[in-house]
C-alpha positions in Angstrom: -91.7 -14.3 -25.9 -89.7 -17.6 -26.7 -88.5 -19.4 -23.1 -84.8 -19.2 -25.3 -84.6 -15.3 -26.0 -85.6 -14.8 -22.3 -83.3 -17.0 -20.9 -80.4 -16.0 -23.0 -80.8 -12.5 -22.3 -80.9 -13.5 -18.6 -77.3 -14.7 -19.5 -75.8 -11.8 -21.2 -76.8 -10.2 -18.9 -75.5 -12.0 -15.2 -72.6 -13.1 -17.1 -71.9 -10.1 -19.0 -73.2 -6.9 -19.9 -76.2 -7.3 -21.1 -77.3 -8.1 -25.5 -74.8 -6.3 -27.6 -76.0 -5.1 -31.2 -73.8 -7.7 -32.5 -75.8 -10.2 -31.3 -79.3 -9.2 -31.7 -80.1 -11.6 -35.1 -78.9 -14.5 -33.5 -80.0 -14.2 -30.3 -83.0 -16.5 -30.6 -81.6 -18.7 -32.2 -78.5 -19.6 -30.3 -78.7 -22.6 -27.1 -77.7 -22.2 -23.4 -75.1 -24.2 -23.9 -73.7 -22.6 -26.6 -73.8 -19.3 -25.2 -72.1 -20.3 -22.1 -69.3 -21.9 -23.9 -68.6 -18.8 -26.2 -68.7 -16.4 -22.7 -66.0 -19.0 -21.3 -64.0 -19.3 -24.7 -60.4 -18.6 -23.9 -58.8 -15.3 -25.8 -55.9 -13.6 -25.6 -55.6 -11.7 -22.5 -54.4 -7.8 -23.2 -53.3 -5.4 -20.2 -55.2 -2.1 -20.0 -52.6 1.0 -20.0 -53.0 4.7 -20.6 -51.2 7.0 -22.4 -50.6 9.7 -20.6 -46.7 9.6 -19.8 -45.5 9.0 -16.5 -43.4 11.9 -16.1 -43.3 15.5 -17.9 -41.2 16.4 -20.1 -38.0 18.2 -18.8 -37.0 21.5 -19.9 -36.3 25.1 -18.7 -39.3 26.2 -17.3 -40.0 22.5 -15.8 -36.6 22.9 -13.8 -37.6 25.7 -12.5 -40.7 24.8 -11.1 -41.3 25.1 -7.1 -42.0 21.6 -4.8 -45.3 23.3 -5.0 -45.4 23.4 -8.4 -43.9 19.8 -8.9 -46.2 18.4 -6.5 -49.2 19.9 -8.1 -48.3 18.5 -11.8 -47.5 15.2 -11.0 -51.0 14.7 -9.0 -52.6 16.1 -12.7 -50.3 13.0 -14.5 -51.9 10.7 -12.2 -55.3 12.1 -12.1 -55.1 11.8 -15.9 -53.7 8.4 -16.1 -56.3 7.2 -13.2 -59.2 8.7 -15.6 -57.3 6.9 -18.8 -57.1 3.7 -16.7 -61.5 4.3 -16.3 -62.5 4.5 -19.6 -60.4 1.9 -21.0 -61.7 -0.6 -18.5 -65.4 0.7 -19.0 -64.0 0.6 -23.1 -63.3 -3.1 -22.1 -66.4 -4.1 -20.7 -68.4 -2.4 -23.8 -66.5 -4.0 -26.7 -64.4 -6.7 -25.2 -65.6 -9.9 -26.9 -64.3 -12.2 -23.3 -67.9 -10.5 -21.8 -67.5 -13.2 -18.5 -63.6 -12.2 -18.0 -64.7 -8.8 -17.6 -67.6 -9.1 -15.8 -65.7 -11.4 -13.1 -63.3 -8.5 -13.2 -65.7 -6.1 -12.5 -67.1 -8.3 -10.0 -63.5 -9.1 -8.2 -63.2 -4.9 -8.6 -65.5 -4.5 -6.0 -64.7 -7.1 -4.0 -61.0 -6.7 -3.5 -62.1 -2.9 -3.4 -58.6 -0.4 -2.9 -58.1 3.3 -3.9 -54.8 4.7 -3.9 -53.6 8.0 -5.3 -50.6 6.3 -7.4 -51.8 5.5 -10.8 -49.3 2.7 -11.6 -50.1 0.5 -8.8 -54.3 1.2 -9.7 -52.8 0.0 -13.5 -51.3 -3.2 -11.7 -53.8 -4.0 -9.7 -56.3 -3.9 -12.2 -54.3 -5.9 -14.5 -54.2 -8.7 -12.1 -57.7 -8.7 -11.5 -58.7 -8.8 -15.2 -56.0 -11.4 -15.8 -57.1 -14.0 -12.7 -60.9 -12.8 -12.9 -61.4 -16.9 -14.3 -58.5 -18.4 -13.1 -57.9 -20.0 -9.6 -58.6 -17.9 -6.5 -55.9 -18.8 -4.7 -53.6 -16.7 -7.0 -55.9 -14.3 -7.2 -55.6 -13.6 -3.6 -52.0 -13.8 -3.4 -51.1 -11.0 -5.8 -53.7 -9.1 -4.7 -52.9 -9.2 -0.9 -49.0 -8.5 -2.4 -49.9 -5.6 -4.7 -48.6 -2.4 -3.9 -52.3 -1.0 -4.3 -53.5 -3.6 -1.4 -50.5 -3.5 0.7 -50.9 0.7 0.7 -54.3 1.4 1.1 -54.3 -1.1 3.9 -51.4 0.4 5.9 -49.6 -3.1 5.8 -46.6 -1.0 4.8 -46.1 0.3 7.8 -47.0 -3.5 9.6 -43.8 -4.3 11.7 -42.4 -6.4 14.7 -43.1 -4.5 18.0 -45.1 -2.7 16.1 -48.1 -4.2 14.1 -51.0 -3.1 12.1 -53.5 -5.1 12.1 -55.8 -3.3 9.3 -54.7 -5.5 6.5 -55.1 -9.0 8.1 -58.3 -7.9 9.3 -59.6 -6.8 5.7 -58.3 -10.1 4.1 -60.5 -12.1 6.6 -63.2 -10.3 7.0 -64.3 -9.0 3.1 -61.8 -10.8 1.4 -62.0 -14.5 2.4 -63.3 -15.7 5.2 -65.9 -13.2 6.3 -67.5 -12.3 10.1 -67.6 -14.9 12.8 -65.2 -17.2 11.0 -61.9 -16.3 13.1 -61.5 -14.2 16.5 -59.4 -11.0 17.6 -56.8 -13.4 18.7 -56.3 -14.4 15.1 -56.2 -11.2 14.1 -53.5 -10.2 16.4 -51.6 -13.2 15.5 -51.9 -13.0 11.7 -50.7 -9.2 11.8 -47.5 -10.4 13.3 -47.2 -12.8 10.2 -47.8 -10.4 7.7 -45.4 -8.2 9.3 -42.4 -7.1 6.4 -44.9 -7.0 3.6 -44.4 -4.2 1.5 -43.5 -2.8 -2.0 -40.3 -0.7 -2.9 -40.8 2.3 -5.3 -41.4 1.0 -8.5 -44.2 -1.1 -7.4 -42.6 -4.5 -6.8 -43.4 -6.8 -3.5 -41.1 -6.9 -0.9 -41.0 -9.2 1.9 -38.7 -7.7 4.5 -37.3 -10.1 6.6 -35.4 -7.4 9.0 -39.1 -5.8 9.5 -41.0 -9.6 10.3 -42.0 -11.2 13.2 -40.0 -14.5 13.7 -41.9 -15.5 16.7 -44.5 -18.3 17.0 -47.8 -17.7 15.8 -51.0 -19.3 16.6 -53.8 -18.9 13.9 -57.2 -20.9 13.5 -56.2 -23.4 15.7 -52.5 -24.2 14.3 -49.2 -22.8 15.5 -46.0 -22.2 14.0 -43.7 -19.6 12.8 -46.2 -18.6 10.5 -45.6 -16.0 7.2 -48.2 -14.3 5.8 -47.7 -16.7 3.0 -48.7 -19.6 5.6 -51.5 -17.7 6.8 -53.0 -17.2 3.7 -52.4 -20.8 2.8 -54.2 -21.6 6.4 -57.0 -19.5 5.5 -57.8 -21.4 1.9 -58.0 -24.6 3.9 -61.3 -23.4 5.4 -64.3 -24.1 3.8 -65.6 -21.4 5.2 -63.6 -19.1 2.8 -65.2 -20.8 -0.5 -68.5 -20.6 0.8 -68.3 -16.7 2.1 -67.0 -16.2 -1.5 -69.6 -18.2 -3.5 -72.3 -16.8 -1.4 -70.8 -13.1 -2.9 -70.9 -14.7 -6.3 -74.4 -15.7 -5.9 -75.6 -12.9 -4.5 -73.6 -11.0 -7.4 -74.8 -12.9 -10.3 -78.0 -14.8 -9.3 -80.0 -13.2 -6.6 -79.8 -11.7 -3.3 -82.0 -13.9 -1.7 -79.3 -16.8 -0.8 -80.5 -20.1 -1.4 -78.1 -22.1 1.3 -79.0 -25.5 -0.1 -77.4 -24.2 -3.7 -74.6 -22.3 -2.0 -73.5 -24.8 0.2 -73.2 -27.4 -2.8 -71.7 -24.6 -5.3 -68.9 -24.1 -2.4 -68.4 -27.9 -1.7 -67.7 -28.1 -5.8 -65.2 -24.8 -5.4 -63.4 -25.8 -2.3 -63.0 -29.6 -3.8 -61.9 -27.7 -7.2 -59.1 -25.5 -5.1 -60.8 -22.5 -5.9 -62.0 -23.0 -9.8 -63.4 -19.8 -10.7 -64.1 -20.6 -13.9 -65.4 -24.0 -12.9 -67.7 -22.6 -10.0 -69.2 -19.7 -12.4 -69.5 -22.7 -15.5 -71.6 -24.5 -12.5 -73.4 -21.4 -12.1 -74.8 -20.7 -15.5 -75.3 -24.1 -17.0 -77.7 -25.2 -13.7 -81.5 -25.3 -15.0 -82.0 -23.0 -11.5 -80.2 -20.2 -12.4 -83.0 -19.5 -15.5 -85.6 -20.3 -12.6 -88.5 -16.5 -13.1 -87.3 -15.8 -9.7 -83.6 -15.4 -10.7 -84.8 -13.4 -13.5 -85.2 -9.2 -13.7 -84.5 -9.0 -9.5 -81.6 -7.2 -10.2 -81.1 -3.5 -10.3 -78.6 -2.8 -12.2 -75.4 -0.9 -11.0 -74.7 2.6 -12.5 -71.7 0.9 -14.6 -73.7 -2.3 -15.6 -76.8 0.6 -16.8 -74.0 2.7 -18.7 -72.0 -0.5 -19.9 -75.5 -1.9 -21.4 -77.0 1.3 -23.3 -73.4 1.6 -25.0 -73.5 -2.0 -25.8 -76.8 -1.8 -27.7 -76.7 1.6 -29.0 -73.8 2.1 -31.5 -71.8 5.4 -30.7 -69.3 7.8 -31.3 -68.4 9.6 -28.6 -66.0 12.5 -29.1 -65.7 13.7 -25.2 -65.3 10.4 -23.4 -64.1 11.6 -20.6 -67.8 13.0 -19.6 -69.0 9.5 -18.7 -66.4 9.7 -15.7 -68.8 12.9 -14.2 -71.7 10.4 -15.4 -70.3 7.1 -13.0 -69.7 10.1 -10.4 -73.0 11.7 -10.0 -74.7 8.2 -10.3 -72.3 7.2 -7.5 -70.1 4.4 -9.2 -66.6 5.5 -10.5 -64.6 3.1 -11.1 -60.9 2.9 -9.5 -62.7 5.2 -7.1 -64.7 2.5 -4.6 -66.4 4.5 -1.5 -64.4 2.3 0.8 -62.5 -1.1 1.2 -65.9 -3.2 1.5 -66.5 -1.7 -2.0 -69.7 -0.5 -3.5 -73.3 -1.4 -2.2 -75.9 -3.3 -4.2 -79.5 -3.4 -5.2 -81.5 -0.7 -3.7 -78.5 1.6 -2.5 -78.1 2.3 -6.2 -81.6 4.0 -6.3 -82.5 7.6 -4.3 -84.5 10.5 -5.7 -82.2 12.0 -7.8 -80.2 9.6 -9.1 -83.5 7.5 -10.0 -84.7 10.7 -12.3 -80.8 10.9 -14.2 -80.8 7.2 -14.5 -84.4 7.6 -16.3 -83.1 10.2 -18.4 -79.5 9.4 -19.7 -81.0 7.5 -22.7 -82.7 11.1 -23.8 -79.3 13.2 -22.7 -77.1 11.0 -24.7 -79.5 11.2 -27.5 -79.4 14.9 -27.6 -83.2 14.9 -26.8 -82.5 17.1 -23.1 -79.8 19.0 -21.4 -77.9 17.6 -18.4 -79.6 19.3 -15.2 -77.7 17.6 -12.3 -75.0 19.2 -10.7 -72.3 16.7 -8.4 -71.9 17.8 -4.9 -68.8 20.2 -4.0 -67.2 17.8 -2.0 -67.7 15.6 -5.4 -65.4 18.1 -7.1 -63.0 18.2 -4.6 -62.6 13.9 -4.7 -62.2 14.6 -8.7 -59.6 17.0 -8.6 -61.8 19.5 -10.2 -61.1 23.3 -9.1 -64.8 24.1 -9.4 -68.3 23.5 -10.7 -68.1 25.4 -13.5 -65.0 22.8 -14.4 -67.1 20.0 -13.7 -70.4 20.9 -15.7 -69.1 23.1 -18.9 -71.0 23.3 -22.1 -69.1 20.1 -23.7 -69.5 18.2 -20.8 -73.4 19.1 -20.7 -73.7 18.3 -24.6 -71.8 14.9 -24.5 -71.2 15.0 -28.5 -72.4 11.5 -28.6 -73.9 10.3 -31.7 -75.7 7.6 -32.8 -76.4 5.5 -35.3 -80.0 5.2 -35.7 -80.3 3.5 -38.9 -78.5 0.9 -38.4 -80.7 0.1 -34.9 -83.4 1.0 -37.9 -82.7 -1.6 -40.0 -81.5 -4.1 -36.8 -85.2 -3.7 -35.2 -87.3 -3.4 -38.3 -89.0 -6.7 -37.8 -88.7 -7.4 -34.4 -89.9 -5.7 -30.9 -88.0 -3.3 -29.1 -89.1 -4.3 -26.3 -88.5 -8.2 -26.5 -84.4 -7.0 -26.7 -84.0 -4.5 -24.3 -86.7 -5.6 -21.4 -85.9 -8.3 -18.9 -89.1 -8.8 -17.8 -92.0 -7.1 -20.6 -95.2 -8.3 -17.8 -94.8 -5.6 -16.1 -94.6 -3.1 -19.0 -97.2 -0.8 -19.7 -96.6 -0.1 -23.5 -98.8 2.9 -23.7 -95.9 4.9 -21.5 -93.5 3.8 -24.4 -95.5 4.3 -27.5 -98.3 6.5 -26.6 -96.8 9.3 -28.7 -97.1 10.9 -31.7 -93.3 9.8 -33.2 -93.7 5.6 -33.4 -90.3 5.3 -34.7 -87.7 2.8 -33.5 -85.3 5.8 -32.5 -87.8 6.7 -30.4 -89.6 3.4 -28.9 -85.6 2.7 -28.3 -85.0 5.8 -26.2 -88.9 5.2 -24.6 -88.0 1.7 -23.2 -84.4 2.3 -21.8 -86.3 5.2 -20.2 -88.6 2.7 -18.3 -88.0 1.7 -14.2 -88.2 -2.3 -16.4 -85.0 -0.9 -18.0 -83.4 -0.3 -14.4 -83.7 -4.0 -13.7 -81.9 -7.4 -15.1 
């Protein structure tokens, strides 16, 4: 295979989600350096919504209702607008033409991790995400730390003078910026009291009130002062410890988990100088001769969404019950909006356990209508989804996922070319025989074989 196709699918992949079928015919063809400069290309950035309306629709029998009643329909509204906000970012990271913005988005997903039961702020924080995912971290940071999302799931709402919380300036320092080791309890302490009178009224909008904040002196990190949480997070940018404990994320993310310091540490020099590039520090990234090094290359296992994301990507569909690949990201143990807690989701081999190894293995046959669904989510699982029981969960459209496929085009897209070359990071490893040792040689099939493989797992 040609040094150019391997390394540019090593690209679409780290900085995306993986070869599209739109670019198949010119994937050999195309340099590094032009790829990187079309995933960096500047587009219009468009907010994700839903359209499930906020509130229902007043009449008789709605006036009526009981607090019981009210309570239990608005938490369907937001369920529904939650599961709308899911697929149109997973819609986003299938289609979307900016493949780096939402990839950094996904990335910064997980990292500023929150999960709140108000769908609105989940819409705005989101939103902000996507919009700064290649912009400059520093506001990045800000409007997430003030985004009603943060500032709730965090308990910083309830942060006041005599009384503070300390959860929220411990997350920010601890996954957010700065990570372990790099400040004491003291500065914890002391950086609660700043970000006393953070909050967020009822329609979502930041609040900084002044009646709940501590006026006192602070000392943080070795300075003192009457410190806001504004200043501290200002204080907390100066370090260089904060660009490095982020670029050592991004590499770990998008190159390999085995750090190499002498990279990282100049990476983070370049960021820090930069104030906080991200699009700079991730251009860096994919344009360095090291990043296409073999041991950068297929050492990643890719996360349930990144698997989904990359068999929609390649495989044109139509698929009429959409909201089944929500139950899909759940029993594979990624749902998006829905992190496991505030230090987000776990990489590498966290992703892989008996069973979810064998529905992983089998979701190219499932969603080709080759095999039934046989895996049934755990009750607590139905209970986190709202669902009222398994039955709900695991009905007959949600077991026959009404996907179809358009074989003939991958027919005619594949007809002189390998399968295999495409879809496989690293081919060595391959033993062909377990992909075309059967009686139907067709491309539907040697398709469906290869994304079936553990090789398919990785990128």
């Amino acid at each position: 295979m040609a040094d150019s196709l391997l390394n540019n699918k090593h690209l679409l992949w780290r900085a995306g989600f993986g070869t599209g079928i739109n670019q198949i015919e010119d994937l050999k063809n195309k340099e590094i350096k032009t790829l990187v400069n079309e995933l960096f290309r500047e587009g219009t950035f468009t907010e994700i919504n839903y359209d499930t309306p906020d509130v229902p629709v007043s009449d008789n029998m709605m006036d009526s209702r009981t607090p019981a009643e009210k309570k239990k329909e608005m938490q369907r509204i937001i369920r529904e607008q939650n599961n709308e906000l899911n697929l149109n970012f997973l819609n986003q990271m299938v289609n979307s033409k900016e493949q780096m913005r939402e990839k950094m988005a996904f990335f910064w997903h997980g990292h500023f991790a929150s999960r709140v039961n108000n769908s609105k702020f989940s819409k705005q924080l989101l939103n902000t995400i996507r919009k700064h995912a290649l912009g400059n971290f520093k506001d990045l940071l800000f409007e997430v730390s003030q985004s009603p999302a943060m500032l709730n799931f965090l308990n910083n709402q309830q942060n006041k003078k005599d009384h503070p919380n300390e959860n929220f300036a411990r997350e920010v320092m601890e996954l957010f910026t700065m990570g372990r080791g790099n400040y004491t309890e003291k500065d914890i302490r002391e950086s609660a009291r700043a970000f006393t009178g953070w909050g967020y009224d009822k329609e979502g909008n930041f609040r900084e009130r002044k009646n709940l904040h501590d006026t006192g002196t602070k000392t943080f990190l070795g300075k003192t002062g009457n410190f806001t949480g504004t200043d501290i997070l200002d204080i907390i940018l100066e370090q260089k410890a904060t660009a490095t404990f982020i670029t050592t994320k991004i590499y770990r993310f998008f190159v390999n988990e085995n750090v190499d310091q002498a990279i990282v540490e100049q990476l983070s020099t370049g960021f820090h100088r930069s104030g906080y590039d991200i699009r700079k520090l991730m251009t860096d990234i994919f344009s360095s001769s090291w990043f296409y090094d073999k041991k950068n290359m297929g050492n990643r296992i890719k996360s349930p969404i990144e698997l989904m994301t990359g068999i929609m990507r390649m495989l044109p569909m139509n698929i009429q019950n959409p909201e089944n690949l929500i139950v899909y990201q759940k029993l594979l143990g990624q749902m998006l909006l829905y992190p496991p807690n505030v230090a987000g989701w776990p990489n590498g081999k966290s992703w892989i356990d008996s069973s979810t190894l064998m529905l992983r293995l089998q979701i190219p046959q499932i969603w080709s209508g080759l095999r039934p669904l046989e895996y049934n989510p755990r009750e607590d699982d139905d209970i986190d989804m709202g669902m009222k029981s398994r039955e709900t969960a695991l009905n007959k459209s949600f077991k026959n996922p009404n996907i179809t496929i358009d074989w003939n085009r991958l027919e005619k897209v594949f007809a002189d070319k390998n399968c295999e070359d495409y879809l496989i990071q690293n081919t060595k490893t391959l033993d062909m025989n377990s992909v075309k040792g059967f009686s139907d040689k067709s491309i539907k099939m040697n398709i469906i074989n290869l994304m079936s493989t553990p090789e398919y797992q990785l990128c």
